[in-house]
C-alpha positions as CSV (number, residue, x, y, z in Angstrom):
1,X,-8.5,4.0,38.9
2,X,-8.4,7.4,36.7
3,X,-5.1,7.1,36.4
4,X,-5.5,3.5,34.9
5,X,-7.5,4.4,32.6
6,X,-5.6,7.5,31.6
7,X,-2.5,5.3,30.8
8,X,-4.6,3.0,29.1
9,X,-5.7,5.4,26.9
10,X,-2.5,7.3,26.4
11,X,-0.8,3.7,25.5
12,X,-3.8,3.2,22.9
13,X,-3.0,6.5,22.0
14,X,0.3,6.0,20.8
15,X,-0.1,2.2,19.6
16,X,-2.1,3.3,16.7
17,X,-0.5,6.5,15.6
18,X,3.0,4.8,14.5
19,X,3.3,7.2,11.5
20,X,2.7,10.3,12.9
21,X,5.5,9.3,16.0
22,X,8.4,8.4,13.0
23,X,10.8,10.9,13.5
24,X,14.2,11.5,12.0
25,X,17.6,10.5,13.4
26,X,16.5,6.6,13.6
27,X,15.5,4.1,11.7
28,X,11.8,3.0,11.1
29,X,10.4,0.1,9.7
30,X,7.0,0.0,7.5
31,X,5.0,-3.3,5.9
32,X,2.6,-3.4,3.1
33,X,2.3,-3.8,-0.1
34,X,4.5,-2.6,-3.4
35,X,2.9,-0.8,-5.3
36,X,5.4,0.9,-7.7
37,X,9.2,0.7,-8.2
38,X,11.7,2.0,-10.4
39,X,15.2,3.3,-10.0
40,X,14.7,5.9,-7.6
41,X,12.1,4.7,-5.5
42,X,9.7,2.0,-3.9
43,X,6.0,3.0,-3.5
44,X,4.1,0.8,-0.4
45,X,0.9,0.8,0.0
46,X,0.5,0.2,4.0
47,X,-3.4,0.6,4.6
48,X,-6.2,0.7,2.4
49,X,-5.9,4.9,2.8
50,X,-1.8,5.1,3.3
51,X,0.9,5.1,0.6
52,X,4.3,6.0,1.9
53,X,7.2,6.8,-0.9
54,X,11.1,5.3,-0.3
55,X,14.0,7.1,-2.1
56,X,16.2,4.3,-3.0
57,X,19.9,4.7,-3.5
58,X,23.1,2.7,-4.0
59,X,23.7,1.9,-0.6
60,X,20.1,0.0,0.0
61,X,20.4,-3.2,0.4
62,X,17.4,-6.1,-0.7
63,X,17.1,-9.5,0.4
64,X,14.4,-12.4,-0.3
65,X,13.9,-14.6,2.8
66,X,18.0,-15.2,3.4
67,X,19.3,-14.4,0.3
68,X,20.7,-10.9,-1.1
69,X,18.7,-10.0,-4.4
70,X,19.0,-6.9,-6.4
71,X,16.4,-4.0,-7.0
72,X,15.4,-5.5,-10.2
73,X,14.0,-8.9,-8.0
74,X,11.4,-6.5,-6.3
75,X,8.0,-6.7,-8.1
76,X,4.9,-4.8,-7.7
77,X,2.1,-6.5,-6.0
78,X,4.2,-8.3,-3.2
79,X,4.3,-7.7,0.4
80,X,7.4,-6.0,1.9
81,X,9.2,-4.7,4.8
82,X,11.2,-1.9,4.3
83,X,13.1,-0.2,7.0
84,X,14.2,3.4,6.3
85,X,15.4,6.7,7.8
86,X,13.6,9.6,7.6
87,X,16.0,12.8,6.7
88,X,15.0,16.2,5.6
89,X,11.8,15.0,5.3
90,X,12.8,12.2,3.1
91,X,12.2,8.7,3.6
92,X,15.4,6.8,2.3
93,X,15.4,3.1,2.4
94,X,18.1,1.1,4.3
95,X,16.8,-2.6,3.9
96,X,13.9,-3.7,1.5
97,X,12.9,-7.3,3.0
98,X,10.8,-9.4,1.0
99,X,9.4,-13.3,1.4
100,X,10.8,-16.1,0.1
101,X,9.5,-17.0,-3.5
102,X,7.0,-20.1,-3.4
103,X,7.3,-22.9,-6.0
């Protein structure tokens, strides 16, 4: 029974500390909401007390429900997925995913 318990708490352990376990050599993925983006990088707002900062770069790639769109089609204010990689303690952005626009 102690054991049970001690696995149960371990696994709730690690469920909710998801930033803390992203670690570099693989890729990561991170929802929210944008909050900034220009050029060089993609602010997300992720929880109502975490930001987390995205280098961009030529080789990221953005897409809108199927389609491939351009940095320029990613506005502030709209939810996001972007998967990155964090390297020398940067977090570079591979994919940004974004919903289909509603008419």
């Amino acid at each position: 029974m102690r054991q049970t318990i001690l696995a149960a708490t371990l696994l709730g352990a690690l469920a909710t500390s998801g930033g803390v376990l992203a670690h570099e050599g693989h890729y990561h993925d991170a929802m929210g909401t944008v909050e900034a983006v220009d050029a060089d990088q993609l602010t997300l707002t992720v929880s109502e007390k975490e930001t987390l900062t995205f280098a961009l770069t030529n080789e990221t790639s953005y897409v809108r429900g199927d389609e491939a769109v351009s940095r320029e089609d990613v506005d502030a204010g709209e939810r996001a997925v972007v998967m990155y990689e964090k390297k020398d303690g940067v977090n570079t952005a591979i994919e940004v995913k974004l919903p289909p626009k509603t008419e």
